[in-house]
C-alpha positions in Angstrom: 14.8 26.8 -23.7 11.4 27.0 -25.2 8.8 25.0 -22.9 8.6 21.4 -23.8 5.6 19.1 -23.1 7.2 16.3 -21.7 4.1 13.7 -21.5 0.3 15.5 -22.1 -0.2 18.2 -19.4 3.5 18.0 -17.8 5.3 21.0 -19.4 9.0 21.7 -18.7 9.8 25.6 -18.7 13.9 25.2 -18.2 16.5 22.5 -18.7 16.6 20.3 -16.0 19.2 18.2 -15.8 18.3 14.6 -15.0 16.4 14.7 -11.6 16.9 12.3 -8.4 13.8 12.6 -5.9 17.2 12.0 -3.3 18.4 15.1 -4.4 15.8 17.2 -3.0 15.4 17.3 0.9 12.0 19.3 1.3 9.1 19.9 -0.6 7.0 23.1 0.2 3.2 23.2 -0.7 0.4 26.1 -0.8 -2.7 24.5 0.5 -5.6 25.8 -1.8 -6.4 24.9 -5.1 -3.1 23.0 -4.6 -3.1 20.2 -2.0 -6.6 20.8 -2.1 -9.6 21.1 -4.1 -10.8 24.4 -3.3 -10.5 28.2 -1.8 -11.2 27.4 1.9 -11.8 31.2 2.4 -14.4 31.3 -0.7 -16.7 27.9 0.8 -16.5 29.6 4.4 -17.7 32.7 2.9 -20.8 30.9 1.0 -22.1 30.3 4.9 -22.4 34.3 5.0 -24.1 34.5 1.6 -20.8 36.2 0.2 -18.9 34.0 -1.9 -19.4 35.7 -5.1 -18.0 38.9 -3.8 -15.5 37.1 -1.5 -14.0 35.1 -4.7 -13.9 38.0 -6.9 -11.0 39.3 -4.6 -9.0 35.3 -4.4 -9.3 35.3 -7.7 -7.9 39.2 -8.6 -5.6 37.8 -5.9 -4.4 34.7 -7.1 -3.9 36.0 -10.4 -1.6 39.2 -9.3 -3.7 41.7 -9.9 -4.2 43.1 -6.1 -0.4 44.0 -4.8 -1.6 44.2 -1.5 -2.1 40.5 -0.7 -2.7 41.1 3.0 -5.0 44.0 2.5 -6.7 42.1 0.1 -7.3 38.8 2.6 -8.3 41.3 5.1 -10.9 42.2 3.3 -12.2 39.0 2.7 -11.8 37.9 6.1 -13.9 41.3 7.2 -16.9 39.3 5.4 -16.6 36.2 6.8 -18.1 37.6 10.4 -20.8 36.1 12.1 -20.0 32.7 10.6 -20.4 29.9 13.1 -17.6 27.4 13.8 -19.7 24.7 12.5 -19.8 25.8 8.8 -16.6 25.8 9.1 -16.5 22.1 10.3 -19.2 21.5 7.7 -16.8 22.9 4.7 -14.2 20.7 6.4 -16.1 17.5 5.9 -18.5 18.5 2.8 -16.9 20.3 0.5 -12.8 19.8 1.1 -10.8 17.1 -0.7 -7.6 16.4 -1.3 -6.3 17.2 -4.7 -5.8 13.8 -6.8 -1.9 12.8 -6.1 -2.0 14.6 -3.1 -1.8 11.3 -1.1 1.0 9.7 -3.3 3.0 12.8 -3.6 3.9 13.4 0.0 4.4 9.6 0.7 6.9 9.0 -2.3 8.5 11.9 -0.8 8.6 10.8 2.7 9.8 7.6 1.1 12.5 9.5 -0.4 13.3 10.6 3.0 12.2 14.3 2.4 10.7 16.9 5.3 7.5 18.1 4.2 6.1 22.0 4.2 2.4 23.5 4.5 2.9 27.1 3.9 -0.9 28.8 3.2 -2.6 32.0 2.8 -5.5 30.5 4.1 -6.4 29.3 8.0 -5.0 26.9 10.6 -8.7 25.4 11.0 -7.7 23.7 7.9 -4.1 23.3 7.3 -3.7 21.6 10.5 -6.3 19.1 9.6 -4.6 18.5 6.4 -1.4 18.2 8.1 -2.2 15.4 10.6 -4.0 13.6 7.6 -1.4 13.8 5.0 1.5 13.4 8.4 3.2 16.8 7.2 6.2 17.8 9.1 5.8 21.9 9.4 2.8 24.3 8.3 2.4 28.0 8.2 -0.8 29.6 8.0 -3.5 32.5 9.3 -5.6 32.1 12.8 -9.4 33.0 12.4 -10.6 34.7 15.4 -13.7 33.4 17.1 -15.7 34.3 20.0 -18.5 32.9 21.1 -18.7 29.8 18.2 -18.1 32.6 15.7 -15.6 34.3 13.5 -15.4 38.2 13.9 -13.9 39.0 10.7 -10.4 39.3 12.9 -7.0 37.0 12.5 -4.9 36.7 15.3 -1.4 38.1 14.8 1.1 35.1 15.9 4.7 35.4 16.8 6.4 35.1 13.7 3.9 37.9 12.5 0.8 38.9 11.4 -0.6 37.4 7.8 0.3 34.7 5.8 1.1 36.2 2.2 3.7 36.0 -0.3 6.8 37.4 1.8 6.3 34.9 4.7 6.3 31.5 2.2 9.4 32.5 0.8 10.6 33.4 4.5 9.7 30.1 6.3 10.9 27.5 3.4 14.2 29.4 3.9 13.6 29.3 7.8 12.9 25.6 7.4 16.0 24.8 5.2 17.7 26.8 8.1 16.4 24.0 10.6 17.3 21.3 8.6 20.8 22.5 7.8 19.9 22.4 4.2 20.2 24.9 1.1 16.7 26.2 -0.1 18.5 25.3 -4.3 17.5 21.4 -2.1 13.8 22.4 -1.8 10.7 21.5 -4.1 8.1 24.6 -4.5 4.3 23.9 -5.5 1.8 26.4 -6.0 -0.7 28.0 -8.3 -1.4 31.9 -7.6 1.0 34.6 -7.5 1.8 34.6 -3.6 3.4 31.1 -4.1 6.0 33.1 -6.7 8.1 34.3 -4.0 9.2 30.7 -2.3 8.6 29.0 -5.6 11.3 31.7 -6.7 14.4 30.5 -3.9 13.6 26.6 -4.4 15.9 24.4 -6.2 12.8 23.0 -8.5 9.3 25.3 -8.7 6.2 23.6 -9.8 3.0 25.2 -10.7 -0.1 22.8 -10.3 -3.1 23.9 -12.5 -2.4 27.1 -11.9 -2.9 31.1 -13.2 -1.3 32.0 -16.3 1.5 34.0 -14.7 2.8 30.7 -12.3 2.6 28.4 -15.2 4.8 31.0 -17.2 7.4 31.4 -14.4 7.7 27.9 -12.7 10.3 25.3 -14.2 7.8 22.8 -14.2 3.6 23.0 -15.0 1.6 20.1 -14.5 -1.7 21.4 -16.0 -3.8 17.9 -16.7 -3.7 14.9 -14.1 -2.6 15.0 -10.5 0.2 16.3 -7.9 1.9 13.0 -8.3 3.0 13.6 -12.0 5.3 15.4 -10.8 7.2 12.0 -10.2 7.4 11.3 -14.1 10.4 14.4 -14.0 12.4 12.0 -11.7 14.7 9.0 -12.7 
């Protein structure tokens, strides 16, 4: 099928058949430039005088250029050193917002009775602030290491591994299907760079939300003007 803008902005890549919001039993999120207004990893660098450099590479990222996303955030994390735990606090509460919908998405879909997925290539100093304001039910994302008050350009490995990227979104929305005894073709993917590809590729519905060229080309659904929540228009 040839794309079809539904509504201004809402553009329909494949033929869905008439969607139920009851049909779906998770929706999975990336947190940047998606739930979010902006590249946490980006503002944190600003603190060290290095966003410029630091968002060349999310960018180059984002867009599928660099193959190696964990090399790549590595890099970028390297930079970050020697900034104190209260920029980061000061990002958090000066320059973070929720994208518009944000709100209203996840509620409708609670309503709807749906389990709701954080899954990030960015950092648990955020995601789990997001999570307890938003009242998401499962989030996967990086640990910054601090000593002292201050990042050392170090994550922490965890148990499930040790970054974040591409691979491990597609890996824990099919781990938290698994939990909830579901299949992943009953799971809603949003994203906007090319590490969301992978679990936006095993989901029942993939949405990209204002995102890079190559996203908006592969999702099902592209919301490119207006907030998260027009994604509701698609459903009767």
């Amino acid at each position: 099928m040839t794309p079809a803008e539904i509504s201004p902005g809402l553009v329909v890549n494949v033929s869905t058949p008439e969607l139920k919001l009851s049909n779906f039993k998770l929706i999975a999120f990336d947190m940047d430039s998606t739930l979010i207004n902006i590249e946490c990893v980006d503002e944190i660098a600003d603190a060290a005088g290095r966003k410029a450099e630091v968002a060349a590479i999310t960018e180059a990222a984002m867009r599928g250029e660099i193959t190696d996303y964990k090399e790549s955030l590595r890099q970028r994390v390297a930079l970050l050193k020697g900034v104190s735990v209260a920029s980061m606090d000061e990002v958090y509460h000066q320059r973070l917002q929720l994208n518009p919908g944000a709100a209203e998405l996840v509620h409708a879909c609670k309503e709807a009775g749906m389990k709701v997925l954080l899954v990030s290539g960015g950092f648990t100093f955020f995601t789990d602030r997001v999570r307890d304001e938003l009242g998401i039910d499962y989030t996967r994302s990086n640990v910054l290491e601090v000593k002292d008050g201050f990042l050392t350009g170090k994550m922490v490995d965890q148990p499930w591994g040790d970054i974040c990227d591409g691979d491990e979104k597609r890996k824990m929305l099919i781990e938290t299907c698994g939990k909830l005894g579901i299949n992943p073709l009953e799971a809603i993917a949003m994203g906007d760079g090319a590490n969301d590809l992978p679990m936006m590729g095993v989901a029942g519905l993939s949405v990209a939300y204002h995102a890079k060229p190559r996203v908006r080309e592969q999702a099902m659904v592209a919301i490119n003007q207006g907030g998260l929540d027009r994604l509701l228009e698609l459903f009767s």
